[in-house]
N, C-alpha and C positions, 0 to 999 in steps of 0.2 A: 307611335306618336301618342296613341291615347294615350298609357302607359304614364308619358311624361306629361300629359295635359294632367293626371291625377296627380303626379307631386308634386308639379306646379301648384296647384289649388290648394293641397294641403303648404307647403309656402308660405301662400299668402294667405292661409288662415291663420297666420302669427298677426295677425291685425287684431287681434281682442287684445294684443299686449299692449296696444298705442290708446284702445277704447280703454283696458282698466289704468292705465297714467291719469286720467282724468278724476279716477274715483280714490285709487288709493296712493300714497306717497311711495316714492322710488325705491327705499332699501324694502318694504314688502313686496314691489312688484320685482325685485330680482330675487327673493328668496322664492316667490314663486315659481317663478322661472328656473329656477337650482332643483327645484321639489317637481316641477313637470318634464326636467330631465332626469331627473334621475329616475322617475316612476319609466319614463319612455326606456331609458336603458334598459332597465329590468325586464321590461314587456319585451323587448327585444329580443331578449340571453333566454326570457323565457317560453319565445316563440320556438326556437330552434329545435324543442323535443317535447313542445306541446300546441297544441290548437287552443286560440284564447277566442274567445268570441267575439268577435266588432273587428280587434286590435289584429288577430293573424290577416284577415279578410285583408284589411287597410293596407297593411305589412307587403303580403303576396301582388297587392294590385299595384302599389307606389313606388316600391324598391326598386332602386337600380342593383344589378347583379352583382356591378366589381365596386358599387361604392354603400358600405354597409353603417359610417361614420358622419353623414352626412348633413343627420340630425343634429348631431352631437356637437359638429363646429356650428352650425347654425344659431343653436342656443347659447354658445359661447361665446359668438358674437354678439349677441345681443344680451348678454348679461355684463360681459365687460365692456358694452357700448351705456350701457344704464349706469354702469357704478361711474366709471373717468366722466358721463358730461349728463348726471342726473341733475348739474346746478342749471341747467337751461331743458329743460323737458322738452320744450320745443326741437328744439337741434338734436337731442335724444330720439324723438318721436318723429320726425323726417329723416333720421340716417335710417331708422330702421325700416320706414316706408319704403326709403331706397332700396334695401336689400330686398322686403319681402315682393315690391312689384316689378322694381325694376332687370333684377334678377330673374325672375319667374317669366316675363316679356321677352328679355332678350334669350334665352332658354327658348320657348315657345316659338319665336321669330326667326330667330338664326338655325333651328335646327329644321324648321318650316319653309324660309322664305331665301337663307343665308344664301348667297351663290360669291361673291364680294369679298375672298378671305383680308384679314386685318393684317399688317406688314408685319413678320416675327412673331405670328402666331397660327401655324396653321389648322387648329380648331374651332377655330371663333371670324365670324362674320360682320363685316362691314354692317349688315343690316340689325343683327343682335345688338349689337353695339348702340345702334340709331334706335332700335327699340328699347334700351334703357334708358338710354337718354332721355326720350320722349316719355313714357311713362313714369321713371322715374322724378322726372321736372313735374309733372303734374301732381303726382301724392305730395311734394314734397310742398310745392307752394301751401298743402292746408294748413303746415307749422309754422313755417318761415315767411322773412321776403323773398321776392323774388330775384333777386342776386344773391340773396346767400343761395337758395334753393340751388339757381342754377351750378354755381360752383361748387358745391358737394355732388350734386346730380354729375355734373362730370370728373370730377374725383372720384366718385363712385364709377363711374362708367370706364374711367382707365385702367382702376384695380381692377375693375369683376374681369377686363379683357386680357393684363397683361400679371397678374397675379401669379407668383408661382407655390404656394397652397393653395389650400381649399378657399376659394373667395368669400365665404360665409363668414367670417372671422376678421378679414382685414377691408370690406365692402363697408359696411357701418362706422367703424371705426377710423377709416380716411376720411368720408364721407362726413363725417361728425368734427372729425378735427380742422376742416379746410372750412365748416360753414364755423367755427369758432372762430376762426384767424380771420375769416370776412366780419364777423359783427363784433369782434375786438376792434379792427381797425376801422370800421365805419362808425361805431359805435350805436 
């Protein structure tokens, strides 16, 4: 469980990407993001037959064994969640909230507290689930209203459960598209 409380934490230290939204405009914060994955790849391919300082240390403590990509759709999530709905920054910056806490919660929670499995998925927990939700809903109200909040929070919360990839890639991206379709039609 440690183990996962560290990549949890590294996660949701993708929150500098929703603090530099503030400072720089949207196509620099996704080349950014293009430029810290691809350094991260690197670092990666060039862990494997070398010891880097800081990065192997991080590498060895946070990695899951059988999932070695997971950075990778992470970031891709949220590069193609900045490009399709950089016209609302807000709804940008609460899908990605979604992914980095409410992910990382239900993770922590369901693998901690899960006993509840979810109907047609016997990996994931009734309570993971209730823990995105609920955290999720809360980073999310700092962008949004609180009705789009909630119905991205739970569009988010049905992918991360019933997703068949990696949910780091289609979490943001539902999640961004369902609070659009709310503040389209409320306006």
């Amino acid at each position: 469980m440690k183990k996962e409380l560290w990549r949890q934490l590294i996660h949701a230290s993708g929150v500098f990407i929703v603090v530099l939204s503030y400072f720089i405009p949207p196509q620099l914060l996704i080349f950014l993001c293009v430029a810290i994955l691809i350094f991260v790849v690197m670092v990666f391919r060039l862990d494997h037959n070398h010891n880097i300082p800081l990065f192997s240390t991080i590498l060895r403590v946070a990695k899951r064994d059988h999932d070695e990509r997971g950075f990778v759709y992470f970031f891709i999530g949220i590069i193609i969640t900045l490009y399709f709905f950089q016209f609302n920054m807000g709804i940008a910056n609460a899908a990605i909230l979604i992914l980095l806490f409410g992910d990382s919660a239900s993770t922590l929670i369901g693998k901690r507290f899960g006993k509840i499995k979810l109907p047609f998925q016997s990996h994931k927990t009734m309570e993971g689930s209730l823990a995105f939700l609920v955290v999720g809903f809360l980073v999310s109200i700092t962008q949004v209203s609180i009705l789009t909040a909630f119905i991205g929070t739970l569009a988010g919360t049905l992918t991360e459960a019933y997703s068949p990839i990696d949910d780091n890639v289609p979490i943001p991206l539902v999640s961004a598209l369902f609070m659009s379709i709310v503040v389209y039609l409320i306006g």
